[in-house]
VOGU-3710 file (C-alpha; in Angstrom, 3 decimals, decimal comma):
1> xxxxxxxxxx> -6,157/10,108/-13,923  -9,668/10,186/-12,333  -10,851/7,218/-13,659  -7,596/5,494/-12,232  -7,933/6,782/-8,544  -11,690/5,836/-8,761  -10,758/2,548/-9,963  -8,020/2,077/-6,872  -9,905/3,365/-4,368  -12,584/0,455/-4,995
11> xxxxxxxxxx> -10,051/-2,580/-5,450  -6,984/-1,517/-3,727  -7,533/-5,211/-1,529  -8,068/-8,545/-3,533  -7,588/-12,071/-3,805  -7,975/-15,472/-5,582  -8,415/-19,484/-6,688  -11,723/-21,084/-5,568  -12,027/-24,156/-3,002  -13,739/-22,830/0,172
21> xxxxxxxxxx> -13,583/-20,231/2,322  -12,383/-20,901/5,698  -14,817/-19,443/8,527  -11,999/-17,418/10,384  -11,545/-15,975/7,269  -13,985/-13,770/7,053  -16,709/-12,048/9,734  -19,592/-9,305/10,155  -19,232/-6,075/11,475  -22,771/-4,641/13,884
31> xxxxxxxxxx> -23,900/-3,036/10,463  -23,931/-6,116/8,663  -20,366/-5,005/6,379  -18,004/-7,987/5,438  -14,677/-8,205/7,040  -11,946/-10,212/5,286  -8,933/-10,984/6,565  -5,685/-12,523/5,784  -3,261/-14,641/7,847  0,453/-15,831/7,352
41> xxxxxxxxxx> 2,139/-18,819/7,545  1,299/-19,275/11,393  -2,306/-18,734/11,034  -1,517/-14,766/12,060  -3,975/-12,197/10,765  -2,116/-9,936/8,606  -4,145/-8,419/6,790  -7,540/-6,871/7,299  -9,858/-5,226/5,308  -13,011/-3,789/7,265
51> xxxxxxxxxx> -15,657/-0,900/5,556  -14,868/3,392/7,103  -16,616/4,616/9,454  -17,515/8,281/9,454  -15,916/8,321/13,052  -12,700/7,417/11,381  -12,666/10,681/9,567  -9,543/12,691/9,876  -9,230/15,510/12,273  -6,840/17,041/10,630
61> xxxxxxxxxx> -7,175/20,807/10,645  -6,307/23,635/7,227  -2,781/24,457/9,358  -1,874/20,347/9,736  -2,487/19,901/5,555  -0,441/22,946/5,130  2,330/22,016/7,307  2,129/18,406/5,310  2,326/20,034/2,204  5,418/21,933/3,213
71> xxxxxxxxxx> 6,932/19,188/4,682  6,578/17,322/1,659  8,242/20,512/-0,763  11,164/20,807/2,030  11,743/16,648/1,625  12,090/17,472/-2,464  14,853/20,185/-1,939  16,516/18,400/1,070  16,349/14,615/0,596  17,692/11,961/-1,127
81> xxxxxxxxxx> 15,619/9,649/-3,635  15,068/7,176/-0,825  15,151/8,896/2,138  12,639/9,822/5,368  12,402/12,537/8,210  10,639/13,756/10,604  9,172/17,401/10,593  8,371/19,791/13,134  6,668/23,190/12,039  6,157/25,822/15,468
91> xxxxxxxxxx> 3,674/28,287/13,980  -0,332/26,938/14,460  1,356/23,743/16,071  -0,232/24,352/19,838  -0,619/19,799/19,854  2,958/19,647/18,372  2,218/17,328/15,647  5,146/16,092/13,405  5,190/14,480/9,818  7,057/11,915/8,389
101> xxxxxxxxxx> 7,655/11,995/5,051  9,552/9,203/2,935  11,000/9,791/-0,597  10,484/7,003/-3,690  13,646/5,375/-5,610  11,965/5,107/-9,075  13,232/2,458/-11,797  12,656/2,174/-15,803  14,010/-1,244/-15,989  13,300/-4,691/-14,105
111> xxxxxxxxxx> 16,894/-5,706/-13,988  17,800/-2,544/-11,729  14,755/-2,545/-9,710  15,757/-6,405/-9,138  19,260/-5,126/-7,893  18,030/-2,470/-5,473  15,860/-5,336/-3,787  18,185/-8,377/-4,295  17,542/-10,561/-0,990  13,935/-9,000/-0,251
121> xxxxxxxxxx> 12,423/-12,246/-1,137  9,957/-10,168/-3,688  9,450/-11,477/-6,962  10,120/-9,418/-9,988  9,049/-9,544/-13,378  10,398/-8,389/-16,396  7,510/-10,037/-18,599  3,913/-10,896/-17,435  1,833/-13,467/-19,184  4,112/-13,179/-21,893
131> xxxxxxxxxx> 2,492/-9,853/-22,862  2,921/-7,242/-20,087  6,408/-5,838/-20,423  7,814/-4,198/-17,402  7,204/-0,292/-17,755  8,141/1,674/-14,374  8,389/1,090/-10,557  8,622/3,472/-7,861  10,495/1,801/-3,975  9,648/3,619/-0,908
141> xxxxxxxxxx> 11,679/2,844/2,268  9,835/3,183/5,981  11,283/3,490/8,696  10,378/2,223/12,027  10,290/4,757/14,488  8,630/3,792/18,126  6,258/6,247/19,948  8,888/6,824/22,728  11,269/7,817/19,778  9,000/10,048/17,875
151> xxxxxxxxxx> 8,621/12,076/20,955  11,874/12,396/22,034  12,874/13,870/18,679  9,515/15,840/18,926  11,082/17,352/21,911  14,737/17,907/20,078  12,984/19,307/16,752  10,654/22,486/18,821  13,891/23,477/20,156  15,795/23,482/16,806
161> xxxxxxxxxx> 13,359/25,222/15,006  13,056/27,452/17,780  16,448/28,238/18,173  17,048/28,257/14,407  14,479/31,242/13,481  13,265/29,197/10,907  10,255/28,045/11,969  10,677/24,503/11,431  13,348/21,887/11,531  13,926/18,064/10,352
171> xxxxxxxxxx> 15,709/14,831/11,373  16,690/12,149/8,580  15,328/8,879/10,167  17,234/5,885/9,421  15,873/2,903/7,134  17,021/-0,216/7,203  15,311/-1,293/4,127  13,516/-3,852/5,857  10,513/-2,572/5,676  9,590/-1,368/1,592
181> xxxxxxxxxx> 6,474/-0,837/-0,224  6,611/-1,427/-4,215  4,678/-0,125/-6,876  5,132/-1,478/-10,858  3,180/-0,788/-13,519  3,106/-3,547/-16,288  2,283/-2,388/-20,288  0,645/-4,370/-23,289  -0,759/-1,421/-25,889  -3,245/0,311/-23,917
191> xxxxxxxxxx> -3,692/-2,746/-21,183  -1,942/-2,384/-17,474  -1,516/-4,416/-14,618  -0,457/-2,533/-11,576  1,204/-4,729/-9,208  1,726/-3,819/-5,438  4,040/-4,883/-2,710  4,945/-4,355/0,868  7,088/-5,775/3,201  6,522/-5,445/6,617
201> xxxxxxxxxx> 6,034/-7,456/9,926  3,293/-5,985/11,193  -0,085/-5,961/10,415  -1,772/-4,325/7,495  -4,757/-2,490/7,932  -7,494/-1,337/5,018  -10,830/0,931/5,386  -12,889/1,056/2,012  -16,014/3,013/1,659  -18,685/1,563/3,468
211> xxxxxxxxxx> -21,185/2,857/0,517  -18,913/1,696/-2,093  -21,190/-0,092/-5,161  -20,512/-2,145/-8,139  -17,651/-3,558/-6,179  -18,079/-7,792/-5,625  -15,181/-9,746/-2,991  -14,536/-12,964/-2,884  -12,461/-14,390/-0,328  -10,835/-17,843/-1,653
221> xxxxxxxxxx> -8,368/-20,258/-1,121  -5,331/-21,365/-3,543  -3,596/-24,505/-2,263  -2,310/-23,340/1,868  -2,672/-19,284/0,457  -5,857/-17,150/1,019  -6,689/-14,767/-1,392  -8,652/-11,753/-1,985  -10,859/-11,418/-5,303  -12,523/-8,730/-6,400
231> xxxxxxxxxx> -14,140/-7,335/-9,694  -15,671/-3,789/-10,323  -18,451/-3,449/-12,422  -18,880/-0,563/-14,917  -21,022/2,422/-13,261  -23,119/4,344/-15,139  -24,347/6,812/-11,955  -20,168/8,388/-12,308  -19,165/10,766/-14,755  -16,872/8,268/-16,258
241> xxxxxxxxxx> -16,857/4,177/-16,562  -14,630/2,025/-15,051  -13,780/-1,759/-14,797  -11,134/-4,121/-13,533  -10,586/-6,745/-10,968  -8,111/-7,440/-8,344  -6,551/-9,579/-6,139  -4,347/-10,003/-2,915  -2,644/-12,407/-0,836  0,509/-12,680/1,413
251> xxxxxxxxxx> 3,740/-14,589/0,740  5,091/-15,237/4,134  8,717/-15,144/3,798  10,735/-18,588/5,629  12,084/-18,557/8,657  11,194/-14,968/9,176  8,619/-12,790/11,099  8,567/-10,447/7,661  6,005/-11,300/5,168  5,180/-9,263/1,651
261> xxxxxxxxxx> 1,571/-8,082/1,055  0,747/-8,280/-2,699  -2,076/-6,314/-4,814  -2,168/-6,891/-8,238  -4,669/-5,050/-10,556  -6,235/-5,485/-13,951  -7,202/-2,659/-15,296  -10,132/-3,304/-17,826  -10,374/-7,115/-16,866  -8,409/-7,442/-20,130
271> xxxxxxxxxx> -7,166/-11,272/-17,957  -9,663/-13,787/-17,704  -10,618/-14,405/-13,304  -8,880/-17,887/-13,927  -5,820/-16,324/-15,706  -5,351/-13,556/-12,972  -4,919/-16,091/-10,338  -2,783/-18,153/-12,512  -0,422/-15,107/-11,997  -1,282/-14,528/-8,523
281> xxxxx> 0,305/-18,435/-7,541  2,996/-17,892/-9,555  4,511/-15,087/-6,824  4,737/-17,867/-4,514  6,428/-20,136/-6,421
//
């Protein structure tokens, strides 16, 4: 498990297929970092990916992780497999902070997960490469909640859990299942691919460690897509070795303002770079 949320944290954004690399593509940040970005069908930045900065570092306090911890048990007990809400906790709250917390719909075979997201305009698999045989896959739903919303239920939520002695209380938000993110994990033996989506139409946003190493990008272009590549190197300064590679890219859905963000990973480069975006085109097909 370590050596896989090592591993993500380093390529969770990448890309692929090698003409050039369009100038608005990419940029520098004041400390000399690589930004890469994505864009849709209208020339739209989508997707960015830009190095944290310590000032980014959450301000979260012990009482916030422990009221998103509880939120998080109450959602088990009280929701449905693919289900959100909002929760408000009164004690240590004095900035009346509220958590949303969303459910996942998980799936053991391809042709059910296909169901659940029939009309999404997401591609699924039930063989990869002829090799990788479709394993699991886990659907959370989002909703979309504006900041005018979130504080009039804010507002509703201290008075229920007031009134209600219990301390807390929680509103079911509503999902349209517009907006999804996918997660499917792809088997051969030992091998995995781990293949990502979202849908959304808004834009996606990434921080990786500034002082990440053994970690190369390569932003190139595949026909009118831009993709991410990346590879990670073995490293011999952790207490465990790791390699893979990566890459992401954007299918912008027609005549639509959605689009669907995809991340595909090869654990173990076990694909050859040519071979991974091989696969990579054939989600836009």
């Amino acid at each position: 498990m370590k050596k896989n949320m090592k591993y993500k944290t380093s390529l969770i954004a990448l890309a692929a297929a090698m003409l050039f690399i369009p100038a608005t593509s990419f940029a520098d940040d004041p400390h000399g970092n690589q930004i890469f970005k994505l864009t849709n069908n209208k020339g739209e930045v989508v997707y960015e990916q830009k190095p944290y900065e310590p000032s980014q570092k959450s301000k979260n306090s012990a009482e916030d992780l422990l009221h998103y911890s509880k939120s998080h048990s109450l959602a088990n007990e009280l929701l449905k497999k693919g289900e959100a809400a909002l929760f408000y906790f009164t004690e240590d709250n004095p900035q009346r902070k509220t958590n949303i917390v969303r459910t996942s719909m998980s799936f053991k075979e391809a042709t059910k997960l296909g169901k659940q997201l029939k009309g999404q305009s997401v591609k699924i698999l039930d063989t990869i490469q002829q090799k990788y045989k479709f394993d699991s896959a886990s659907v959370t739903y989002h909703p979309v909640l504006s900041d005018s919303e979130q504080a009039k239920l804010t507002d509703q939520l201290e008075q229920q859990a007031v009134k209600s002695g219990k301390g807390y209380a929680m509103q079911k938000l509503k999902v349209t299942g517009k907006h999804w993110n996918l997660f499917s994990t792809y088997k051969n033996g030992s091998s995995e691919l781990l293949v990502q989506a979202m849908k959304s139409d808004e834009k996606i946003t990434l921080h990786t460690p500034s002082d990440q190493t053994g970690v190369t990008y390569e932003l190139i272009n595949s026909g009118e897509t831009e993709m991410l590549y990346s590879s990670y190197i073995e490293s011999e300064s952790q207490d465990f070795k790791s390699s893979g590679q990566g890459i992401t890219f954007v299918y912008s859905i027609p005549n639509s303002e959605f689009y669907i963000w995809y991340h595909i990973e090869d654990i173990g480069s076990k694909l050859s770079k040519q071979e991974l975006i091989k696969l990579a085109q054939s989600y836009l097909k």
